[in-house]
VOLUM-898187 format. One record per residue (C-alpha): x, y, z; residue number from 1; chain; residue in one letter. Coordinates in Angstrom, 3 decimals, m for minus. Example, Ala and Ser with C-alpha at 12.3 -4.5 7.8 and 13.67 -1.06 7.14 Angstrom:
<atoms>
[[12.300 m4.500 7.800] 1 "A" "a"]
[[13.670 m1.060 7.140] 2 "A" "s"]
</atoms>
This chain:
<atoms>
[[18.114 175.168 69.681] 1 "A" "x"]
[[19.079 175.542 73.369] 2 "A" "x"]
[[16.800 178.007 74.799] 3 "A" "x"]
[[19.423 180.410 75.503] 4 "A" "x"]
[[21.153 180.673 72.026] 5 "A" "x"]
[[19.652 184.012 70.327] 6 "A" "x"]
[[16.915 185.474 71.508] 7 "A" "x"]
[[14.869 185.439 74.671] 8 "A" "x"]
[[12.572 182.387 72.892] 9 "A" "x"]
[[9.134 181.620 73.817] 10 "A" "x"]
[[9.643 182.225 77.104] 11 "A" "x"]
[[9.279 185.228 79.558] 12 "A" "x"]
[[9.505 183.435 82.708] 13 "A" "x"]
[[11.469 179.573 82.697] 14 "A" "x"]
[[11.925 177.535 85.963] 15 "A" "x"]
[[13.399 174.406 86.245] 16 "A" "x"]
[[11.920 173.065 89.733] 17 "A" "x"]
[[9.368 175.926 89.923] 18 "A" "x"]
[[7.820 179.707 89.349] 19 "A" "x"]
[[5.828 181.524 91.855] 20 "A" "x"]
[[4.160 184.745 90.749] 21 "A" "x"]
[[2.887 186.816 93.930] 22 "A" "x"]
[[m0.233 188.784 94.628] 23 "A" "x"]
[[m0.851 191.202 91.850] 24 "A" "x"]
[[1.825 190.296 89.623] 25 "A" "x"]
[[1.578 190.870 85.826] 26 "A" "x"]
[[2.646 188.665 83.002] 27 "A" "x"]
[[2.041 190.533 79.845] 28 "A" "x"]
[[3.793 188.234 77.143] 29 "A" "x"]
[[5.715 185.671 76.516] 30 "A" "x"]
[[5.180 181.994 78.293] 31 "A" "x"]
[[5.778 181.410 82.119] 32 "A" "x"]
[[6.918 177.383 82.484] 33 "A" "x"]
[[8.418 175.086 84.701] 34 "A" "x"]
[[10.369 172.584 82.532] 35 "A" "x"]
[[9.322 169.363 84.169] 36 "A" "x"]
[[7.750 167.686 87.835] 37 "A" "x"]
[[9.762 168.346 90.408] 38 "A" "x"]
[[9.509 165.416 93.185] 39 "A" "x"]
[[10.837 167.123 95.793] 40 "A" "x"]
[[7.268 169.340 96.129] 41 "A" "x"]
[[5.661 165.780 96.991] 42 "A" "x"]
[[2.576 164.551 95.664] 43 "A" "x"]
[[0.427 167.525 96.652] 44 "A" "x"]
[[2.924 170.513 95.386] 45 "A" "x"]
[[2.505 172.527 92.556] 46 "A" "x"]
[[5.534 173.367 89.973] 47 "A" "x"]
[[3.814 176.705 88.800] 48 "A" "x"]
[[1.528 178.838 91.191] 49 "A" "x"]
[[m0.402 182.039 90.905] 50 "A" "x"]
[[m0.834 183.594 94.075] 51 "A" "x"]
[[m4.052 186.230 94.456] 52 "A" "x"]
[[m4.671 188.753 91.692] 53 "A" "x"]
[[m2.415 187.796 89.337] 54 "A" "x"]
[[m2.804 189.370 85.850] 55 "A" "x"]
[[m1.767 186.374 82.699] 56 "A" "x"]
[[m2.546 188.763 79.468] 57 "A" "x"]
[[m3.616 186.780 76.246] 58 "A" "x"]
[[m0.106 187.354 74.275] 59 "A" "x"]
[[1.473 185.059 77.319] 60 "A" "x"]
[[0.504 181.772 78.555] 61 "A" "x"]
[[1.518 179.017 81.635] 62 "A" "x"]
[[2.764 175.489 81.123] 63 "A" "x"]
[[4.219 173.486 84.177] 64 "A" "x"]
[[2.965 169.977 85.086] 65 "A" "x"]
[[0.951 171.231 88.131] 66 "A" "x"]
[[m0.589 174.515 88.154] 67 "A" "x"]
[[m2.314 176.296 91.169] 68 "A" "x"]
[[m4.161 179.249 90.346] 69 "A" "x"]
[[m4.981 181.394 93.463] 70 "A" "x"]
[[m8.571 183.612 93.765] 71 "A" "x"]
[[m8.842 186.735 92.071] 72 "A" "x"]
[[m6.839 185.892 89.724] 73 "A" "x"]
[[m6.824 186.544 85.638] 74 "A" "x"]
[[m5.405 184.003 83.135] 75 "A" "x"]
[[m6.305 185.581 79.323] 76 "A" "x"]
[[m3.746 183.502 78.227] 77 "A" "x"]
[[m3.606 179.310 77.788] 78 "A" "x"]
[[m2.935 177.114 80.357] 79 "A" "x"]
[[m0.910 174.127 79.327] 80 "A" "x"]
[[m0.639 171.288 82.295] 81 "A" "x"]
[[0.373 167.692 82.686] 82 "A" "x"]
[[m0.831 166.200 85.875] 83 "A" "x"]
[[m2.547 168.814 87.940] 84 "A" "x"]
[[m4.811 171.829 87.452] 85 "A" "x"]
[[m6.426 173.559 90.263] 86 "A" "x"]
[[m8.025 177.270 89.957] 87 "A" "x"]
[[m9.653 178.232 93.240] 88 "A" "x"]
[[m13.311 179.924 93.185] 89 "A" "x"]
[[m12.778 183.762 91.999] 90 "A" "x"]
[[m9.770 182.937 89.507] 91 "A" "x"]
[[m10.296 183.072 85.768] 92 "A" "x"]
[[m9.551 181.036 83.252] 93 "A" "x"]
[[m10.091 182.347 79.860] 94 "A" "x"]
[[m7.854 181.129 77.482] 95 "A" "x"]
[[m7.594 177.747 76.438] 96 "A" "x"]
[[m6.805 174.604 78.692] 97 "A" "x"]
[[m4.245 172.016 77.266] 98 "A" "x"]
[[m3.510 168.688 79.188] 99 "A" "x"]
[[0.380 167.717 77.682] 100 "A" "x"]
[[0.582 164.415 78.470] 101 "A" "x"]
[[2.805 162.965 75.297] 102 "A" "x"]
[[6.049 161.601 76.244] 103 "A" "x"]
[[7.746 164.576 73.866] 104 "A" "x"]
[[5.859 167.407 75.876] 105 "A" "x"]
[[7.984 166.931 78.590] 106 "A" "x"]
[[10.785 168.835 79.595] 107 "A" "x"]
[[9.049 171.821 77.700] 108 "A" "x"]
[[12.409 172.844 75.751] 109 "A" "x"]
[[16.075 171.965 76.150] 110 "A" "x"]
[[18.102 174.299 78.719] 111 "A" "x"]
[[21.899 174.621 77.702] 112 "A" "x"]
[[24.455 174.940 80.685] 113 "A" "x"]
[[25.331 178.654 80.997] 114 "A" "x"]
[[29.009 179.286 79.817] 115 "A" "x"]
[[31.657 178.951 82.211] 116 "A" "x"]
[[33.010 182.175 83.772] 117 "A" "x"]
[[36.603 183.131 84.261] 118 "A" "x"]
[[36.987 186.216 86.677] 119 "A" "x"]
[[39.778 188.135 88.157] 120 "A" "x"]
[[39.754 188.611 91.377] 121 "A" "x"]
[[42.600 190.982 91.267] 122 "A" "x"]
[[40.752 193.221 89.826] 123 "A" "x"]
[[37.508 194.542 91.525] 124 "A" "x"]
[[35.769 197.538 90.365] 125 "A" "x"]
[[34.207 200.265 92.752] 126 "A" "x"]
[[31.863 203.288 91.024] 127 "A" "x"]
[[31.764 205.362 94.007] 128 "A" "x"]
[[28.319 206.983 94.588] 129 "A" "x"]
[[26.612 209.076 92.383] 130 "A" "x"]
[[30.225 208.769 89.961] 131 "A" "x"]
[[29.974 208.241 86.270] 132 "A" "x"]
[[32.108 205.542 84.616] 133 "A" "x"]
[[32.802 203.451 81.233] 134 "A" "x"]
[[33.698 199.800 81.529] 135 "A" "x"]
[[35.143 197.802 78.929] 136 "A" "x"]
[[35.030 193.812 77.999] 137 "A" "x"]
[[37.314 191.643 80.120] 138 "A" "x"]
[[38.153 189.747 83.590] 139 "A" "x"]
[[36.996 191.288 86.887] 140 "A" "x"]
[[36.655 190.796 90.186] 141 "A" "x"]
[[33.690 192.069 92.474] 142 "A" "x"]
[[32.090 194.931 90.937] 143 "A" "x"]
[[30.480 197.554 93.123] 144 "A" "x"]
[[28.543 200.492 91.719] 145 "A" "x"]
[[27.471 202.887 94.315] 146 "A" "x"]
[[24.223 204.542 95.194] 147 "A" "x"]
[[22.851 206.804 92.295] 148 "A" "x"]
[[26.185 205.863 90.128] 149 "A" "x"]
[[25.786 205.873 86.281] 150 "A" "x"]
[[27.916 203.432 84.287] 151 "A" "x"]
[[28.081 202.596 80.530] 152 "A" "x"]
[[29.469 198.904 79.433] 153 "A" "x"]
[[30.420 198.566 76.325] 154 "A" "x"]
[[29.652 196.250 73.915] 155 "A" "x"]
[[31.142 192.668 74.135] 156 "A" "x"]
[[31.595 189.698 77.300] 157 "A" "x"]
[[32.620 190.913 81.075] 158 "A" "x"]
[[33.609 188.047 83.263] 159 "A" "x"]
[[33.179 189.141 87.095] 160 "A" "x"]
[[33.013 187.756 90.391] 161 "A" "x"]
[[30.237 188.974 92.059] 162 "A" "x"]
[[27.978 191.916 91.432] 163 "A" "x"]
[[26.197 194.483 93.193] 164 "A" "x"]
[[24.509 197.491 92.361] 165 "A" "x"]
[[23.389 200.032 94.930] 166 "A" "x"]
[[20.068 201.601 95.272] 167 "A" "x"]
[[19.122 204.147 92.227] 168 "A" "x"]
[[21.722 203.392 90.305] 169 "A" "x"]
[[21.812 202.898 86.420] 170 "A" "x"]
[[23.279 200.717 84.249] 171 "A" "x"]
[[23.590 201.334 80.218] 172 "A" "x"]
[[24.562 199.051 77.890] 173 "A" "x"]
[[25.941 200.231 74.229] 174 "A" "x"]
[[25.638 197.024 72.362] 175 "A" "x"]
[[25.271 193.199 72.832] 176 "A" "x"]
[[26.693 193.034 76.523] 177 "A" "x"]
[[26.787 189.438 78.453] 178 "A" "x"]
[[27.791 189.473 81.805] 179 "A" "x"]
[[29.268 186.070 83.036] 180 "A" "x"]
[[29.056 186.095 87.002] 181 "A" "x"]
[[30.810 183.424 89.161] 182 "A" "x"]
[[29.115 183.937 92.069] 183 "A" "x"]
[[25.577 186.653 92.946] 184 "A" "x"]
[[23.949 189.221 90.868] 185 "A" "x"]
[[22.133 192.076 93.197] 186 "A" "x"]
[[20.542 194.857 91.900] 187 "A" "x"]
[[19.214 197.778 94.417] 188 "A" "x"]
[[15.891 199.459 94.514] 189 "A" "x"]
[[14.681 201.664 92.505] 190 "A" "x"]
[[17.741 200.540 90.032] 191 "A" "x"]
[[18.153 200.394 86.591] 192 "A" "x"]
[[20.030 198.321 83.848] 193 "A" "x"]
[[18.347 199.802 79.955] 194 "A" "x"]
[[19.889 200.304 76.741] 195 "A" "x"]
[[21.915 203.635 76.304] 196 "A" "x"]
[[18.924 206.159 75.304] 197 "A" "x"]
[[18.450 206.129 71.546] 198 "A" "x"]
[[20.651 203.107 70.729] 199 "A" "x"]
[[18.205 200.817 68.816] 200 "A" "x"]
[[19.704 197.993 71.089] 201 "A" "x"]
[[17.217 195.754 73.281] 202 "A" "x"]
[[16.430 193.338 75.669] 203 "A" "x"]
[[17.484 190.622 73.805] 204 "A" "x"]
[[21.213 191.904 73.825] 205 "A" "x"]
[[22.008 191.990 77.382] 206 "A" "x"]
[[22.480 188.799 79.230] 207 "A" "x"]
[[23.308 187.772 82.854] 208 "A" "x"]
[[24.780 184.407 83.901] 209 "A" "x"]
[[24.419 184.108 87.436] 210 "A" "x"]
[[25.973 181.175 88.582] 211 "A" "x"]
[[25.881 181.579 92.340] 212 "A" "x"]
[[23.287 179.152 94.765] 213 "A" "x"]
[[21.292 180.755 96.964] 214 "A" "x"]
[[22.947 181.457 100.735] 215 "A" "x"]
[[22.253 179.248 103.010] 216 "A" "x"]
[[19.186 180.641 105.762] 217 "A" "x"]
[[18.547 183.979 103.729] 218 "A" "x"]
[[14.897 184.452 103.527] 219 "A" "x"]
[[13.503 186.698 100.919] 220 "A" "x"]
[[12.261 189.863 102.569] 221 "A" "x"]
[[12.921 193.165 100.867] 222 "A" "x"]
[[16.488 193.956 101.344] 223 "A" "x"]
[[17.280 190.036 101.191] 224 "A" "x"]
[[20.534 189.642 98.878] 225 "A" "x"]
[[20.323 185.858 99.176] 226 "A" "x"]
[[19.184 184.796 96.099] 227 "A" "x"]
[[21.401 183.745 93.082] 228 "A" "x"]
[[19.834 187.184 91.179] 229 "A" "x"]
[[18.293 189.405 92.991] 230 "A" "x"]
[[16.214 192.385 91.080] 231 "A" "x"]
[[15.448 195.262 94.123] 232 "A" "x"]
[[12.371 196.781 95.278] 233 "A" "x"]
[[10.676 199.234 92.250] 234 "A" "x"]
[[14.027 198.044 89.608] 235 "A" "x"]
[[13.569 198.028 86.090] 236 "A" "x"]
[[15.232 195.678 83.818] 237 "A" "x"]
[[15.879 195.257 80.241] 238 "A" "x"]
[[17.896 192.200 79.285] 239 "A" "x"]
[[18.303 187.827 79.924] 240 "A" "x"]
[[18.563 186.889 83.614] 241 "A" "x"]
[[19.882 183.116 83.686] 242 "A" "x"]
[[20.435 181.558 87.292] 243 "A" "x"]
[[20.184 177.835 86.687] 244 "A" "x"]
[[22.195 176.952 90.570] 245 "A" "x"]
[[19.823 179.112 92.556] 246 "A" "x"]
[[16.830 181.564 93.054] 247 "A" "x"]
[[15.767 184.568 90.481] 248 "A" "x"]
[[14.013 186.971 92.658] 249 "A" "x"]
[[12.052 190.216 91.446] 250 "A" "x"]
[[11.247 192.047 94.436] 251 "A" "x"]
[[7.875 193.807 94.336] 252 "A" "x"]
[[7.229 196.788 92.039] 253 "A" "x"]
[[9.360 196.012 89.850] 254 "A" "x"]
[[9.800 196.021 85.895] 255 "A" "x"]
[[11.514 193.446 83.993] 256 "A" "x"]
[[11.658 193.554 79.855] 257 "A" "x"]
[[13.036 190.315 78.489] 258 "A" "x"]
[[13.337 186.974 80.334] 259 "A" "x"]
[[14.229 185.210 83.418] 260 "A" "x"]
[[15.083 181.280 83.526] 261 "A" "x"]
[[16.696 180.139 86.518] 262 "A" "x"]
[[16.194 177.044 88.967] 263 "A" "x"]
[[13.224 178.584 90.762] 264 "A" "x"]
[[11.838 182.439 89.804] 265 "A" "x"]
[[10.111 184.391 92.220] 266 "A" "x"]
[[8.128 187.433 90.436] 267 "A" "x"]
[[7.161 189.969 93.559] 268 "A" "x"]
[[3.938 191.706 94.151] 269 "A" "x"]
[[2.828 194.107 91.478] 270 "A" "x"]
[[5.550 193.128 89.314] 271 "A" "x"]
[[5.471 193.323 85.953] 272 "A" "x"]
[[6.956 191.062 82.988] 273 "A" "x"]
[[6.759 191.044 79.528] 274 "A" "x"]
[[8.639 189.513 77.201] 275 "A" "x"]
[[9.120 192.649 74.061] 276 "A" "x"]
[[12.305 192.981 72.832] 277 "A" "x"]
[[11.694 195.603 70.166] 278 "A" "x"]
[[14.818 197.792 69.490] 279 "A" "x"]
[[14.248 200.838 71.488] 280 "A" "x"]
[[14.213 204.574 70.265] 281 "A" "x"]
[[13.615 207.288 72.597] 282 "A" "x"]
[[12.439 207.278 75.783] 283 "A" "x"]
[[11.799 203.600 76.906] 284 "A" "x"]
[[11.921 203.879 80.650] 285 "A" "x"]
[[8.748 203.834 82.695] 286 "A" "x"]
[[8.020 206.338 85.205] 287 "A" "x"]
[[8.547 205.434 88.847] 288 "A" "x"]
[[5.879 205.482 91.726] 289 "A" "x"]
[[7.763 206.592 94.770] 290 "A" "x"]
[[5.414 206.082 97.185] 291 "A" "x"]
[[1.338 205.933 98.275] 292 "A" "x"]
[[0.124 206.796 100.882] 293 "A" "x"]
[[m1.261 205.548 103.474] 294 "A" "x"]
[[1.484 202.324 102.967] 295 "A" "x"]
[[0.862 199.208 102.207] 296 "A" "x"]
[[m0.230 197.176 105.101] 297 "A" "x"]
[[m0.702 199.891 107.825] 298 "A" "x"]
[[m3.839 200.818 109.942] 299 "A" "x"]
[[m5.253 204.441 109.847] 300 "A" "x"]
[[m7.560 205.206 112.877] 301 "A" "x"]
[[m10.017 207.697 110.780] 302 "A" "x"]
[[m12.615 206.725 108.409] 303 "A" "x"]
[[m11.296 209.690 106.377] 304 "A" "x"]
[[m7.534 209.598 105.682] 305 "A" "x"]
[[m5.860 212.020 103.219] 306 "A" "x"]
[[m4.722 209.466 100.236] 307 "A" "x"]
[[m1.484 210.779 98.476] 308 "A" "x"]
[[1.167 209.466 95.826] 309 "A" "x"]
[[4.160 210.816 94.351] 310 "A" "x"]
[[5.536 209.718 90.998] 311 "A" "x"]
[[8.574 210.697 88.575] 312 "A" "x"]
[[9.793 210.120 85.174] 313 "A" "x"]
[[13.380 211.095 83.619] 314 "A" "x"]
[[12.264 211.162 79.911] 315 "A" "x"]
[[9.804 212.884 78.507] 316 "A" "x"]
[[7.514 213.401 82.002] 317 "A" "x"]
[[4.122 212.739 83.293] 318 "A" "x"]
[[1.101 212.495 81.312] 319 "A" "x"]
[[m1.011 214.170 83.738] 320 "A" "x"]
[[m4.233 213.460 81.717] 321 "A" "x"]
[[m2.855 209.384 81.925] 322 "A" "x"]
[[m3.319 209.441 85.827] 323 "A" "x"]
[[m5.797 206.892 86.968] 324 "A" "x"]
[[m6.356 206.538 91.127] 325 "A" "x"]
[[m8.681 203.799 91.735] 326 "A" "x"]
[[m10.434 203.059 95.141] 327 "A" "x"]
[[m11.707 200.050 96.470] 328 "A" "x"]
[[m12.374 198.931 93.004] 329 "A" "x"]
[[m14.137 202.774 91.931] 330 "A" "x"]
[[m12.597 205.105 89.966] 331 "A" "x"]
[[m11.874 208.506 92.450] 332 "A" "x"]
[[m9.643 210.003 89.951] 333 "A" "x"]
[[m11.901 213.044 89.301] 334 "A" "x"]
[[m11.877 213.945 93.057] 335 "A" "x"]
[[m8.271 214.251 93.424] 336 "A" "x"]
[[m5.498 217.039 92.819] 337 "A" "x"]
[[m3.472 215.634 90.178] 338 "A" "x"]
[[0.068 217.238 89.215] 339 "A" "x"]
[[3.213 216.394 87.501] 340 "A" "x"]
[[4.646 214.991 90.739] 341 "A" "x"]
[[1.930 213.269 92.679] 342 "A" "x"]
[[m1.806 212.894 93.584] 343 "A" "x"]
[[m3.665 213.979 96.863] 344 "A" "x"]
[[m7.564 213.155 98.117] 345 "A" "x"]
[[m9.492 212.688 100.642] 346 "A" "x"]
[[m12.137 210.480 100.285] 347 "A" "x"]
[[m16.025 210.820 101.983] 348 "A" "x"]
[[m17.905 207.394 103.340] 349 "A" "x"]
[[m15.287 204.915 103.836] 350 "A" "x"]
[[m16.238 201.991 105.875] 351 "A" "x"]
[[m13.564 200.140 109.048] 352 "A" "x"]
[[m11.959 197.243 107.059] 353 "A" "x"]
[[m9.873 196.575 104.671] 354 "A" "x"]
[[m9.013 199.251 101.735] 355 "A" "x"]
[[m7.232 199.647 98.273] 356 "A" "x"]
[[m5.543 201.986 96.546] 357 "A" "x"]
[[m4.446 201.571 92.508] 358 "A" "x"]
[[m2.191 204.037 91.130] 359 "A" "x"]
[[m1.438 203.787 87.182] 360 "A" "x"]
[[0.474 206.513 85.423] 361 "A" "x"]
[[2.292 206.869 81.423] 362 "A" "x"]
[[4.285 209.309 80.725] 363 "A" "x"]
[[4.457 211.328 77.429] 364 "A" "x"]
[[6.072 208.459 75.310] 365 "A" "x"]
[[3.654 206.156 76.415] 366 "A" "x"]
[[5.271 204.492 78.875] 367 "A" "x"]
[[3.299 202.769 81.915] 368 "A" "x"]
[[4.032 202.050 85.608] 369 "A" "x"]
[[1.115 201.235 88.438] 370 "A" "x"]
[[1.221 200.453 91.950] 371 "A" "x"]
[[m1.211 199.081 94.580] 372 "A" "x"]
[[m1.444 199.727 98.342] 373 "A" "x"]
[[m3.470 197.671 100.799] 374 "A" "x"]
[[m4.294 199.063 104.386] 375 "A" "x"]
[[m6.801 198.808 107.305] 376 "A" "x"]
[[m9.264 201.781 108.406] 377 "A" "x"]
[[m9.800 200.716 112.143] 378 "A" "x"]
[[m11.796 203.501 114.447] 379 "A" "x"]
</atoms>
């Protein structure tokens, strides 16, 4: 069947010139695959590459032609390759290695055009921020929801222009939605798109079709809103992402439940994938790490630095007792202050170099959400 037709399929993550996970990504189910070579890397590219620290659990796997996986990292799953496997010294490999070198191996699964869209340009939609609105199947134009803006769509097939959704704002959808976009997709940080609360309905029944290319000279920094899909800093999705014209890009932090399959897919730092698409029941939103402290990348001039967090959840709140800070690789939890909202220390003996900081954190329905924070103690 055409990969796109009913569920999410095998895969979590589909490319069809390439996938790059970066540092510290996560892949917790489902397969991550680049459908065939692409020519255009040359001779010494690779379709599929894990960059450092990358976490591949056992229920997911990687298949691409040529693989590159970077140091540090952890594959539990299989790796499945055609012409080119290279694992630098300090990645894992623990699952098993396939060469797929049949002539029927390759492309990995048939990927159907996504269905035309037909939008209305007269008719643009603006949720003004922090405003609470329904929207109903049919043609749009360019669809703007506003800063901390709530809206609901209803079950059924939205045809729109463009879309883009501001920082910290949310997104329901009550029943099978599919979005059908002529041009970008752009979610915000710290946004949201999840079933309405209690529904039963899942990943599997919300679906983006992205059918913008990515603009011409946009690079992809944080706040870049070049790509043909864009997911923002510290998002969370549940649904389908299809871009098969441009770029899928999940900026770092981030949480996506479902599947992305688009021309290339970027997954950010510390981002997280996995490919469930139980019916949900309760509260199925992760909490959010707002911030640690000191920030990733900076230099602190004391060999002592006060190390803090803060964290939230809009369900059923923190699991204190779930709160695990780890140092440089050691477990500091029990000499921290550890409360509903965030974490303080201040750690004894640290050295001038570099430093890490891992922050994971469930709240009372079980739901997790971790965060990691590089910096530089130079006296």
């Amino acid at each position: 069947a055409p990969a796109w037709a009913g569920g999410v399929g095998e895969f979590s993550i589909l490319g069809t010139e390439s996938v790059r996970l970066e540092k510290e990504a996560k892949v917790l189910s489902g397969a991550v695959g680049v459908n065939a070579r692409n020519e255009s890397l040359g001779d010494a590219g690779y379709e599929l590459v894990a960059e450092k620290g990358v976490l591949v659990e056992g229920a997911a796997a990687l298949k691409a032609p040529r693989i590159h996986i970077k140091k540090e990292s952890q594959i539990n799953g299989d790796v499945s390759y055609r012409d080119n496997l290279k694992v630098d010294d300090g990645a894992v490999v623990s699952g098993v290695v396939r060469v797929l070198n049949e002539a029927e191996d390759w492309p990995l699964t048939v990927i159907a055009p996504s269905p035309g869209c037909a939008p209305d340009v007269a008719r643009p939609v603006v949720i003004a921020k922090e405003n609470q609105s329904t929207l109903f199947p049919g043609t749009y134009g360019t669809w703007t929801i506003g800063k901390s803006a709530e809206v609901t769509l209803a079950s059924g097939r939205y045809d729109v222009q463009s879309v883009t959704i501001d920082k910290e704002a949310k997104v329901y959808f009550d029943g099978p939605v599919t979005v059908c976009v002529a041009e970008r997709f752009y979610m915000g940080k710290e946004s949201l798109i999840s079933p309405v609360r209690d529904s039963g309905w899942n990943a599997a029944d919300f679906v983006i079709h992205a059918h913008g290319v990515d603009a011409a000279g946009e690079g992809h920094d944080e706040d870049d809103e070049g790509s043909a899909a864009t997911l923002g800093k510290n998002s969370i999705m549940f649904g389908r992402v299809w871009a098969l014209n441009g770029t899928i890009e999940v900026k770092k932090a981030s949480q996506v439940t479902g599947s992305l399959t688009g021309k290339d897919v970027v997954v950010g730092k510390g981002s997280v994938v996995v490919r469930d698409t139980t019916p949900t029941a309760g509260d199925v939103i992760p909490p959010r790490i707002l911030g640690i402290n000191p920030g990733d990348g900076s230099v602190v001039d004391t060999l002592t630095p006060v190390i803090s967090g803060s964290y939230s959840d809009e369900g059923t709140g923190i699991d204190v007792s779930s709160v695990r800070i780890v140092l440089n690789g050691v477990d500091v939890t029990g000499e921290a202050a550890v409360s509903v909202s965030g974490f303080s220390l201040t750690p004894a003996g640290l050295t001038e170099g570099p430093q890490g900081i891992e922050v994971y954190v469930k709240d009372a329905a079980g739901n997790a959400a971790s965060a990691v924070s590089h910096f530089t103690v130079d006296v």
